[in-house]
C-alpha positions as CSV (number, residue, x, y, z in Angstrom):
1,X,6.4,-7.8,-13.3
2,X,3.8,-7.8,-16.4
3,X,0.9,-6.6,-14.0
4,X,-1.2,-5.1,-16.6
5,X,-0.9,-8.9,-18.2
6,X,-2.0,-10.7,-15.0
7,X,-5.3,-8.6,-14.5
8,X,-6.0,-8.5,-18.1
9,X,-6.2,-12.4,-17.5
10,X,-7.9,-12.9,-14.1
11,X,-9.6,-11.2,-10.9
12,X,-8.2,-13.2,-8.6
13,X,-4.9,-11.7,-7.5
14,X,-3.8,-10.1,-4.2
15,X,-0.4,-8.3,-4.7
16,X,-0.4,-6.9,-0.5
17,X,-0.7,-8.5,2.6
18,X,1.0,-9.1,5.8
19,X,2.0,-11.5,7.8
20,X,4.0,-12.8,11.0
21,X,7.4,-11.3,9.5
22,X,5.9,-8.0,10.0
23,X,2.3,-6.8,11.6
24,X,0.4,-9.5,10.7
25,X,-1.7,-11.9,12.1
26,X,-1.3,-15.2,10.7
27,X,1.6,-17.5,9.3
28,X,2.4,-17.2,5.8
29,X,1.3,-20.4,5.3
30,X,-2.2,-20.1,6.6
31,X,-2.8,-17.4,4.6
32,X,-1.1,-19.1,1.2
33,X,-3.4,-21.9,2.4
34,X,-6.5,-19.2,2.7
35,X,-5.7,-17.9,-0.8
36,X,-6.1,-20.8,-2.5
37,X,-9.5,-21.6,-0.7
38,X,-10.8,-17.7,-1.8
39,X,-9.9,-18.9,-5.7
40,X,-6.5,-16.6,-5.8
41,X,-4.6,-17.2,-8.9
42,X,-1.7,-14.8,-8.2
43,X,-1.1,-14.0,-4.5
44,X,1.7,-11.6,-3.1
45,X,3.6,-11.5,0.9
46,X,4.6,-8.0,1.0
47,X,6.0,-7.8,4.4
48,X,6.7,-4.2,5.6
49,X,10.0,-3.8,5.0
50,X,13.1,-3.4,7.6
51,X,13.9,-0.1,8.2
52,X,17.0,2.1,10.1
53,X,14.5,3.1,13.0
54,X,12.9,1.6,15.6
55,X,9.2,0.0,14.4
56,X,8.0,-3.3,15.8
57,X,5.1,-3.0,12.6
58,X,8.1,-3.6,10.1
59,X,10.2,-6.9,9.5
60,X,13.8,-7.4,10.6
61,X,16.8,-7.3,8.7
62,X,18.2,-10.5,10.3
63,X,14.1,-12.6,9.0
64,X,14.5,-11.2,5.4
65,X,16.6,-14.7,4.3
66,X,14.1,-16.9,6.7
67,X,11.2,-15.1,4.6
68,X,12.6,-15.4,1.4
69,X,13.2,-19.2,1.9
70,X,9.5,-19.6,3.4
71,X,8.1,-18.1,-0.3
72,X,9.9,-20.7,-1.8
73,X,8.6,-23.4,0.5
74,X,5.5,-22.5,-0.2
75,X,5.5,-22.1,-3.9
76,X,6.8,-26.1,-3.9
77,X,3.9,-27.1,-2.0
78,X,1.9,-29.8,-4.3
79,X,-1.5,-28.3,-2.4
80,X,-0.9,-25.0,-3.3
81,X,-0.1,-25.1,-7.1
82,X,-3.1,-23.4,-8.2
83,X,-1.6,-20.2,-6.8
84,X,1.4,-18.7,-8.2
85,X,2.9,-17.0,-4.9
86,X,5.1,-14.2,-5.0
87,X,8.0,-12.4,-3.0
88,X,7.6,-8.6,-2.2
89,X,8.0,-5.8,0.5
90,X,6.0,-3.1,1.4
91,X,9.3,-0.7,1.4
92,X,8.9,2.0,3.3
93,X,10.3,6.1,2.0
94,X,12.3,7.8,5.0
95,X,13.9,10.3,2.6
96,X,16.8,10.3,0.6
97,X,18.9,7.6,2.5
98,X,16.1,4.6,2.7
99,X,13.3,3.9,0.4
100,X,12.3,1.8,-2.8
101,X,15.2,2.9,-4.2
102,X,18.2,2.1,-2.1
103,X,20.7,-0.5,-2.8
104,X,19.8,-3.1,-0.5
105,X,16.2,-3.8,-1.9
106,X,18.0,-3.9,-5.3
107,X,20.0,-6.9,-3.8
108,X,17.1,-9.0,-2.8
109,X,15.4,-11.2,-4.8
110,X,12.2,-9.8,-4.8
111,X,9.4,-10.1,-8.0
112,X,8.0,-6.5,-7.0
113,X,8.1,-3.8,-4.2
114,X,5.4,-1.8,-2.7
115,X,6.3,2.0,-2.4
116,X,4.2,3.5,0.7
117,X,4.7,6.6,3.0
118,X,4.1,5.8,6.6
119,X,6.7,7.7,8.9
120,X,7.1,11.5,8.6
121,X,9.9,13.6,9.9
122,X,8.1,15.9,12.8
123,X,9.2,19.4,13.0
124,X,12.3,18.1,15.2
125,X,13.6,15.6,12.3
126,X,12.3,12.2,14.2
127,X,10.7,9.9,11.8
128,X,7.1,9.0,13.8
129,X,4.6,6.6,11.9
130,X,1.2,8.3,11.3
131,X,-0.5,5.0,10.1
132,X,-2.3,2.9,12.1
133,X,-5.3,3.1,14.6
134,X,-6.5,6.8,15.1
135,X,-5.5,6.8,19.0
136,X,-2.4,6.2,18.4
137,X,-2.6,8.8,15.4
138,X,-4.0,11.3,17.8
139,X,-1.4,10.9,20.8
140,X,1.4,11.3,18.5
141,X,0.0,14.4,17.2
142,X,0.1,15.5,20.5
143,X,3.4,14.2,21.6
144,X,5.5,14.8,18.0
145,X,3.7,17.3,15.9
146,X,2.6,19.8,18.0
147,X,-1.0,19.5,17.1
148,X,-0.1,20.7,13.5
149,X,-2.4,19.0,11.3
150,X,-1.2,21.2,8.6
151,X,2.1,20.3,9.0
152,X,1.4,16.6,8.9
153,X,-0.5,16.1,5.7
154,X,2.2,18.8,3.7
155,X,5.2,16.5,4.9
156,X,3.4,13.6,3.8
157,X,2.7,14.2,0.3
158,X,5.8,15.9,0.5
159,X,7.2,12.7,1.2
160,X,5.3,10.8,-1.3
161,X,6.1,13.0,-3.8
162,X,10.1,12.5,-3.4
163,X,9.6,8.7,-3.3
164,X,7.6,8.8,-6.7
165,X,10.4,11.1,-8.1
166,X,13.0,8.9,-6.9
167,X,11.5,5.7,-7.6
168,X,12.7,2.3,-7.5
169,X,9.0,0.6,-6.9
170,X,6.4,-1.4,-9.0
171,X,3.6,-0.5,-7.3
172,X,2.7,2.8,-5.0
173,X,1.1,1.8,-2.3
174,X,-2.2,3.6,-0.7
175,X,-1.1,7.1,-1.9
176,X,-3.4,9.2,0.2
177,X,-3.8,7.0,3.4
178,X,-2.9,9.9,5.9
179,X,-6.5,11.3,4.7
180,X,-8.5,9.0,7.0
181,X,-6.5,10.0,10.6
182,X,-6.6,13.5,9.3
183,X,-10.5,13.3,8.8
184,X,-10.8,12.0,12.4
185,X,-8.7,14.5,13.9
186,X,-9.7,17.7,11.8
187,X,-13.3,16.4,10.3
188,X,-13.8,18.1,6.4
189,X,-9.7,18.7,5.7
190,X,-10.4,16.8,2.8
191,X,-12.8,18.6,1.3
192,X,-10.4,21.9,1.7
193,X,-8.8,23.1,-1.2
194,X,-5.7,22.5,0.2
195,X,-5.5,18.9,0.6
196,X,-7.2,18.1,-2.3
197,X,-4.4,20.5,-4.4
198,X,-1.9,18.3,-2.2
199,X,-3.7,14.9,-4.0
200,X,-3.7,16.5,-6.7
201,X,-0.5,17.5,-7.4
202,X,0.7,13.5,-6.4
203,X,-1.8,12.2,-8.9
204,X,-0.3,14.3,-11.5
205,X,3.3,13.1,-10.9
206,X,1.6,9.7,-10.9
207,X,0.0,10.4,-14.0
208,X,3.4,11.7,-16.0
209,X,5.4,8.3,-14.9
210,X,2.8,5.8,-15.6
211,X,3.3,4.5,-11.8
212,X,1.0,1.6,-11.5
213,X,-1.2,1.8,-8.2
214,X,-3.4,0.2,-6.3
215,X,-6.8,0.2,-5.0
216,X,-6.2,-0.6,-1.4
217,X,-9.6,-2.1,-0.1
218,X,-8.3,-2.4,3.9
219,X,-10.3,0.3,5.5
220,X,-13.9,-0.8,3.4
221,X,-15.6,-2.6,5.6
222,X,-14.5,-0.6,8.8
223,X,-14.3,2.9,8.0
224,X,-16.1,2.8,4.5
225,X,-13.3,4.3,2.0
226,X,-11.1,2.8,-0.3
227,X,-7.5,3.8,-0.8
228,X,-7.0,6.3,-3.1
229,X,-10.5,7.8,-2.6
230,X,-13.5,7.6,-4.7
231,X,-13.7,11.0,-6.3
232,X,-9.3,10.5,-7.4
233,X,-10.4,7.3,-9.7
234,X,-12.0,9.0,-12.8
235,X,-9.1,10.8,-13.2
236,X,-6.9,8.2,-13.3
237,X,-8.7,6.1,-14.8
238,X,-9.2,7.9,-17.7
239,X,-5.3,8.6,-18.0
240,X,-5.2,4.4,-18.6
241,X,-3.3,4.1,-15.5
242,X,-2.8,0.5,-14.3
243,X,-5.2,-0.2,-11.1
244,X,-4.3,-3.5,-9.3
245,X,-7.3,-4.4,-6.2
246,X,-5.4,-5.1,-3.2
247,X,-6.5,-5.8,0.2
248,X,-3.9,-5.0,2.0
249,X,-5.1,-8.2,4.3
250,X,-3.4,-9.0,7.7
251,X,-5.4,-12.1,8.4
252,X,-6.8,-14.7,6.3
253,X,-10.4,-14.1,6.2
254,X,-9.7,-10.3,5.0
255,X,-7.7,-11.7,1.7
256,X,-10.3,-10.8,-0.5
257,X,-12.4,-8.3,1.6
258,X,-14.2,-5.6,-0.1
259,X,-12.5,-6.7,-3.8
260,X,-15.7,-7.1,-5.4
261,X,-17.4,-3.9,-4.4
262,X,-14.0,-2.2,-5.6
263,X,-14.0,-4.0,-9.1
264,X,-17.5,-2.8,-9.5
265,X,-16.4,0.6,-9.0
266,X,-14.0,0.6,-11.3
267,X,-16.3,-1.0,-13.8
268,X,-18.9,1.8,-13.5
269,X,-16.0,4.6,-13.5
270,X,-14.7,2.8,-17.0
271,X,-18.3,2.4,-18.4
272,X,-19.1,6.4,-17.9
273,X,-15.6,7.3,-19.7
274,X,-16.6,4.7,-22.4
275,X,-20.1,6.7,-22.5
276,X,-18.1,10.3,-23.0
C-alpha cells in the first residue's frame, strides 16, 4: 500500500484497531459505522493475528475466512462509502517459524500487515505475552521470568530486531511498547543507558530499511505516552521516515483518541528540523 500517498492526502485514516475477531470490544460493523461518524477517510481492521500458541487476545485460524468476508460486507455498504475500509492483521513475531513473514500471511488476501512483538520466549523457551495490563505484566514476571527485568526488555528488542530483519510487514507496529510495563515494574529503566542503546539500536535498523511505522496513540489518554516515545521522533523524523497516527482503538469511541495531539507533535518536531 501507497501509505506515504494516503497521508500526504488526508488526516483522517486509522490503519490499527481491533475488534470481536480478536480482543476487541465492539463488532466490526459498529466500529466501520463509528469511523465514518469521526470523518475517517481510510480505516483499517487489523485483528491480531492467529498464532501456534495458546492466546485468547489473538484471532482464530478457523474466523480468518468469516473476517475476511465481513471486510467485504462492509466495504459494499451504501452508508459507509465515504470510508475506504481495509483488511489487515496485526501479525504477531514468535521467531523464525511464525511472523510477518511466514507463508500463510502471504496466502491471505490482506491490503497490509502490522509487524508487532508481544510474546517473548522466557528463559525456559515458553512464549508468554508481556503486553497488556501491568498486573498481569507483573505476575508473569513472577511466574515466567524470574523477576529478570533485564532479561525481558533484551529478548524483546531482540525479538523485534529479527522480525525487522526478516520482514514481510508494511507497517511495525508500536516498536518500544514493553517500555511502559517495564517503567511500572522497574521505575527510570528507560532513562538507563541500556535500554535506550536497546531503542537505539532498533531505530537504526528501522532507519536503514525505510520501515514505515506508526505513532501508536493507545496509551495517551491513560498513561500519557505515545508509542514510540517522544524523545525517538526527531530522529526519525529527520531520516524522512513514513509516520502513520494510529490509535490502536478497541472500541468505537477510542478511533481517533489522542490523534490530534500526536499530529501536533509531529508538526512541531518537523517545524524545528525545517528551522535547523
Amino acid at each position: 500500500m501507497d501509505f506515504e500517498s494516503i497521508i500526504s492526502q488526508t488526516r483522517q485514516y486509522n490503519f490499527h484497531s481491533h475488534t470481536q475477531f480478536c480482543d476487541g470490544h465492539a463488532s466490526m460493523e459498529l466500529m466501520a459505522r463509528a469511523a465514518v461518524g469521526a470523518g475517517m477517510r481510510h480505516y483499517g481492521f487489523s485483528p491480531h493475528s492467529p498464532i501456534p500458541v495458546s492466546s485468547p487476545c489473538n484471532m482464530l485460524r478457523a474466523d480468518v475466512d468469516v473476517y475476511l468476508a465481513e471486510v467485504q460486507r462492509i466495504k459494499a455498504m451504501p452508508e459507509l462509502q465515504s470510508c475506504r475500509f481495509y483488511a489487515a492483521m496485526e501479525v504477531d513475531y514468535l521467531g523464525d517459524d511464525w511472523g510477518p513473514v511466514n507463508e500463510y500471511f502471504k496466502s491471505l488476501p490482506l491490503d497490509y500487515i502490522i509487524g508487532s512483538v508481544h510474546f517473548i520466549p522466557s528463559q525456559s523457551g515458553e512464549y508468554v505475552d508481556i503486553d497488556g495490563h501491568f498486573d498481569s505484566f507483573a505476575k508473569r514476571m513472577k511466574a515466567y521470568f524470574r523477576g529478570d527485568i533485564d532479561y525481558v526488555v533484551d529478548t524483546f528488542y531482540r525479538q523485534s530486531r529479527a522480525m525487522v530483519e526478516a520482514g514481510g510487514f508494511d507497517i511495525l507496529g508500536h516498536f518500544d511498547k514493553v517500555g511502559q510495563n517495564a517503567s511500572y515494574y522497574a521505575p527510570g529503566i528507560e532513562d538507563g543507558s541500556h535500554y535506550r542503546q536497546c531503542v537505539e539500536s532498533l531505530i537504526g535498523m528501522i532507519i536503514d530499511r525505510r520501515c514505515v511505522i506508526e505513532l501508536n496513540t493507545k496509551a495517551r489518554e491513560q498513561h500519557g505516552r505515545f508509542f514510540p516515545g517522544e524523545r525517538y521522533l526527531p530522529v526519525l523524523a529527520d531520516a524522512g521516515i513514513t509516520i502513520l497516527v494510529n490509535s490502536d482503538a478497541h472500541q468505537p469511541d477510542r478511533i481517533d483518541a489522542s490523534r490530534g495531539e500526536a499530529f501536533n507533535l509531529l508538526d512541531r518536531i518537523r517545524h524545528v528540523a525545517s528551522l535547523s
